[in-house]
C-alpha positions in Angstrom: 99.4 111.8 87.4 102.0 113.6 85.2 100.4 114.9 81.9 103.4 116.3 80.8 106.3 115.2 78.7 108.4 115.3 81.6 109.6 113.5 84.0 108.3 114.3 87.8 110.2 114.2 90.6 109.1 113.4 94.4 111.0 112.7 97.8 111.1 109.8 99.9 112.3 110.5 103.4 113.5 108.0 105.8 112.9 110.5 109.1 116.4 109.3 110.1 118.1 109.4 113.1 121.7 110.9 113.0 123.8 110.0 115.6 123.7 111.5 119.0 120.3 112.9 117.7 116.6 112.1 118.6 113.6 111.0 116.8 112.3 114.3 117.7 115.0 116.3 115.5 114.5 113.9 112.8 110.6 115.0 112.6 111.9 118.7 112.8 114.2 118.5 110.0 111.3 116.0 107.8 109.4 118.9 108.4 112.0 121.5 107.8 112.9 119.6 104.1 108.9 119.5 103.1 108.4 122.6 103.2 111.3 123.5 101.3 110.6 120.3 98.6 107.0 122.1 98.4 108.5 125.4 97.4 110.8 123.8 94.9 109.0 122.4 92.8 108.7 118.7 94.6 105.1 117.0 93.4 105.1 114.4 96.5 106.6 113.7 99.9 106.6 110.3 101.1 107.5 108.3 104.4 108.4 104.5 104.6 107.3 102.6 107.8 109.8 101.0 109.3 110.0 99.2 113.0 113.0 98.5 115.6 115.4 100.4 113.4 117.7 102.9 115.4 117.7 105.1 112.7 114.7 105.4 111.3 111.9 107.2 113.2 108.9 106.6 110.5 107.4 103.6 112.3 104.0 105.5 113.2 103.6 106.3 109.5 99.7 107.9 109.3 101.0 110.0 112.5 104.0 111.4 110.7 102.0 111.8 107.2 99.3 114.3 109.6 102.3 116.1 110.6 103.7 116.9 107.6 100.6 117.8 105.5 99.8 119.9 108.5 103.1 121.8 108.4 102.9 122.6 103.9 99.8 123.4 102.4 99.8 121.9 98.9 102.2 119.3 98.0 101.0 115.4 98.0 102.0 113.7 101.0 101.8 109.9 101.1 103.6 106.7 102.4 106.5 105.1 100.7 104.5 102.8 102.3 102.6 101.0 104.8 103.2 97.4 105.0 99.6 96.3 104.7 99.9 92.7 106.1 100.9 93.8 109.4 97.3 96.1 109.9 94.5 95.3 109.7 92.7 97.1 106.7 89.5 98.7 108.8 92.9 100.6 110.6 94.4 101.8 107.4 91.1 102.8 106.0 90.2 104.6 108.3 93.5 106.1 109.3 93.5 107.3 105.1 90.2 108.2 105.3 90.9 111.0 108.5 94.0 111.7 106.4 92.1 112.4 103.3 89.1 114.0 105.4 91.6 116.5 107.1 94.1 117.6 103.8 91.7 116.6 101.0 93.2 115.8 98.0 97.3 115.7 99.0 96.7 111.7 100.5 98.2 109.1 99.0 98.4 105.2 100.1 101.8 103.1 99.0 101.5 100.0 99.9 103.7 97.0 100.3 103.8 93.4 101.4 107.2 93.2 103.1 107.3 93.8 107.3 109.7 96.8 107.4 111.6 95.0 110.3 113.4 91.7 111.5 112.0 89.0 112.2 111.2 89.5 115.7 109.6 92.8 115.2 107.5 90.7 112.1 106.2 88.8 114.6 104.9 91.0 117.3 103.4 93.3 114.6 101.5 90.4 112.9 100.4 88.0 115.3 97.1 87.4 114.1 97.9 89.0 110.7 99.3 86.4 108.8 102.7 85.8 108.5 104.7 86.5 105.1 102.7 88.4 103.3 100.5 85.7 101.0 97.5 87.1 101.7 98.9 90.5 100.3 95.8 90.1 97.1 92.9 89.6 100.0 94.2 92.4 102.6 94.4 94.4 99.6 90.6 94.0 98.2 89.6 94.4 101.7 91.1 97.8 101.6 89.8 99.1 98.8 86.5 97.6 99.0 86.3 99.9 102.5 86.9 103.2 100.5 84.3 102.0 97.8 81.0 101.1 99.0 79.6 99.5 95.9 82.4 96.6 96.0 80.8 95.6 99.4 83.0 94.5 102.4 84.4 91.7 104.0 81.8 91.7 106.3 79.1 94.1 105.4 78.1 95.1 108.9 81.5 97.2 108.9 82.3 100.1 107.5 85.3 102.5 107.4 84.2 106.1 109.0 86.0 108.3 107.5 87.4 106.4 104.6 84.0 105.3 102.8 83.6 106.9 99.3 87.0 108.7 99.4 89.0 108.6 96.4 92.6 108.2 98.0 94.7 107.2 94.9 96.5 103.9 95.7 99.6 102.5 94.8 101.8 99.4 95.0 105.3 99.0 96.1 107.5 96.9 95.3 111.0 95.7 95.0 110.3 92.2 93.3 108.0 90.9 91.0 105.1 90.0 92.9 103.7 93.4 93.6 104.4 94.3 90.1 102.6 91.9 88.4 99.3 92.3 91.3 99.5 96.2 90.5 99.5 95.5 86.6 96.5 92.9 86.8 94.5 95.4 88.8 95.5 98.9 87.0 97.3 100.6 89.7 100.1 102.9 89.5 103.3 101.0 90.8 106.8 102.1 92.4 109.6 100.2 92.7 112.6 100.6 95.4 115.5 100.4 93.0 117.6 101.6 96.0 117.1 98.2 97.8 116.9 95.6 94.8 118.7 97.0 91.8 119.1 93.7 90.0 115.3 93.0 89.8 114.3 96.7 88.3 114.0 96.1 84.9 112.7 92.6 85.2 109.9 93.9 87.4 108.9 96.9 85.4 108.3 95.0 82.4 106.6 92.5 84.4 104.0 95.5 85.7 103.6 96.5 81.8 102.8 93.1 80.5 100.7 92.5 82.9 98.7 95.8 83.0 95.0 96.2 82.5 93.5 99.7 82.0 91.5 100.2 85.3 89.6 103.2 86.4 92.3 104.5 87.8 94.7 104.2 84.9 93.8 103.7 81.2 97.8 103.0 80.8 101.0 101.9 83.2 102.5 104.5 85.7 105.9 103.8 86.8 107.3 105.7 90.0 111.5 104.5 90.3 112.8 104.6 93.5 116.4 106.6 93.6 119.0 106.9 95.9 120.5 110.2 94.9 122.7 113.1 97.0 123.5 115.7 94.9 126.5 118.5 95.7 128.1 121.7 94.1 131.3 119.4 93.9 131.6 115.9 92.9 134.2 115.3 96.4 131.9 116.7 98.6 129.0 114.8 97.1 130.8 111.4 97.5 131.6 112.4 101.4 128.4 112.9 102.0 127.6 109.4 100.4 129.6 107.7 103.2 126.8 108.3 105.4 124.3 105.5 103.8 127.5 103.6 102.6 128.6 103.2 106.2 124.8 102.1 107.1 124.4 99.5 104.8 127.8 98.2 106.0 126.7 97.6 109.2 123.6 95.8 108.0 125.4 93.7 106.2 127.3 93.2 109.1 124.1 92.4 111.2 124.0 96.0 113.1 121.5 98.3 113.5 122.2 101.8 114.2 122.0 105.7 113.7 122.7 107.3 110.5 126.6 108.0 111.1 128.4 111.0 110.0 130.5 111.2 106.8 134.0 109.9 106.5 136.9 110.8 104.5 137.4 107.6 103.4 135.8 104.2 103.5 139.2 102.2 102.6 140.0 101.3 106.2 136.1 100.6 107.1 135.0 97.8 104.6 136.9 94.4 103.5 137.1 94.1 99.4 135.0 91.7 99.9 132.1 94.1 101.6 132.7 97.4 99.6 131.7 95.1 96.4 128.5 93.8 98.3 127.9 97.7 99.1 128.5 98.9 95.4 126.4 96.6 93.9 123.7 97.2 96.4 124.1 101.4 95.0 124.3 100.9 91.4 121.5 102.1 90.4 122.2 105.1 92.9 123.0 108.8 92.0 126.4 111.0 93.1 127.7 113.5 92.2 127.6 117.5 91.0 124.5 118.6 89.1 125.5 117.7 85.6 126.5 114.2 86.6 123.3 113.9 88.6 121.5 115.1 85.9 123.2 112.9 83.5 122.5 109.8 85.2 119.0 110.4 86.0 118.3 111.3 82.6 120.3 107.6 82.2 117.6 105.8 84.8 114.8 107.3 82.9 115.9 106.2 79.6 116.4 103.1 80.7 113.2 102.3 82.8 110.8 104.8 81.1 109.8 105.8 84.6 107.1 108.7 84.4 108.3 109.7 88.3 111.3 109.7 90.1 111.0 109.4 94.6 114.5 110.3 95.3 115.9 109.2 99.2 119.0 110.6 100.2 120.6 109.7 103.4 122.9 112.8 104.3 124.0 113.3 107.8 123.9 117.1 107.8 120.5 118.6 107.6 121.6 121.6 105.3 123.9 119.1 103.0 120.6 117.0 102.6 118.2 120.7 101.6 121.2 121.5 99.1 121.3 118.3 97.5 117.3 118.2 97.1 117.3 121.9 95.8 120.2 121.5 93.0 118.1 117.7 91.6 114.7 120.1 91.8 117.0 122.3 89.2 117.7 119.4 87.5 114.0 118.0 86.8 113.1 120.4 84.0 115.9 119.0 82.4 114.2 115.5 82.3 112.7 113.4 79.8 
């Protein structure tokens, strides 16, 4: 964890589909922006698994972890996360514990309780499973009794090879309170997705802290914020670049699913007054703009949440737009504390 007095900063990437593209681009350019987060300075490089979304091509998460550890050499890599209830834990032991046995030490394990899909994608992945998440607390000891022998298992006649007696650090996602206040009982570190729940950020985070226990993993809370941020050397360019994920959540709130569109101009003539509101509130805790404004409004977030880590996701179109926007916040994090 970060020792320092300052504040570290780490990537969350979406593996998105641009339009007219191909999952198999999207991996490239993941690829392409790890290795240049690991050169500048990034201290983690997360994926999110997500299922029967157009535009996102992270649905195989442990696959696209193994190809992006393979492809750096010493930056964390990690999921932003898995949604546990829809595996079975054995799976996710063991797919951490080859993770961890192939790129020791750079594995870590995010974990949430929401599906990462619709409904009807819900219910293909967890038939079986469980079906909202409520036994998030038992799939969650089952896990971690897998990678620690002496808490015994489930069913003691099983056993997680590889995964047994690795220390894979674990953390919980969240972007409500019940994951915060799970993570503080049981003294894990805990992340929370401001960029899809901005109302609830504060709330939750002191939720985590009140109800933290020193664990063996932590003696004290560790707070990761999720950010949407897209940084540009000009403030216009930097809001035309932010049409991109304006124009996406748009068109969820509209009930469509689709490929990350390119930038516009203008969103005037796309969204009712009515919508751009919706869309604006759903950003406010997001980050635009040149480097000193980016820098002044992380600096903002962290004052305000105490966060020890910042996972920044950016959803730019162009593939260089998106390295440029990453390489002037990795300027920025020395600024931060």
């Amino acid at each position: 964890m970060n020792s320092s007095n300052s504040v570290t900063l780490s990537i969350l990437d979406l593996a998105s589909i641009t339009e007219g593209s191909t999952p198999a681009v999207s991996f490239h350019n993941t690829l392409d922006l790890a290795r240049h987060a690991e050169k500048w300075g990034y201290h983690r490089f997360w994926v999110a698994e997500h299922h029967n979304m157009p535009g996102i091509a992270s649905s195989a998460t442990s696959v696209v972890i193994g190809y992006i550890a393979a492809g750096t050499s010493t930056i964390r890599v990690g999921s932003g996360g898995i949604m546990l209830p829809n595996h079975a834990p054995l799976v996710i032991a063991e797919q951490f514990g080859t993770l961890e046995s192939l790129y020791p030490g750079r594995i870590d394990l995010g974990l949430g309780r929401a599906p990462g899909s619709d409904q009807a994608a819900s219910r293909v992945l967890r038939r079986g499973l469980g079906t909202g998440g409520e036994d998030f607390p038992e799939l969650l000891s089952e896990l971690r009794s897998y990678f620690n022998p002496a808490a015994g298992t489930v069913n003691n006649a099983v056993r997680a090879i590889p995964g047994e007696g690795q220390n894979i650090p674990i953390w919980l996602l969240g972007s409500s309170g019940f994951s915060a206040q799970l993570a503080g009982q049981l003294g894990l570190p805990f992340a929370f997705a401001s960029h899809f729940a901005p109302d609830y950020l504060l709330p939750a985070l002191q939720l985590y802290r009140s109800n933290f226990k020193p664990s063996e993993v932590l003696e004290k809370p560790y707070v990761m914020v999720g950010v949407s941020a897209i940084a540009a050397d000009t403030e216009q360019a930097a809001k035309r670049w932010a049409t991109s994920q304006q124009q996406t959540f748009l068109n969820l709130i509209r009930g469509r699913f689709g490929q990350l569109p390119p930038p516009v101009d203008s969103m005037d003539e796309l969204w009712s007054p009515h919508e751009e509101a919706a869309v604006r509130k759903q950003f406010s805790y997001s980050v635009v703009g040149n480097k000193e404004q980016v820098s002044n409004r992380l600096q903002t977030i962290v004052d305000e949440t105490g966060a020890d880590e910042l996972i920044i996701a950016s959803m730019v179109y162009d593939h260089q737009a998106r390295l440029r926007s990453y390489e002037i916040m990795a300027e920025i994090t020395p600024e931060l504390r």
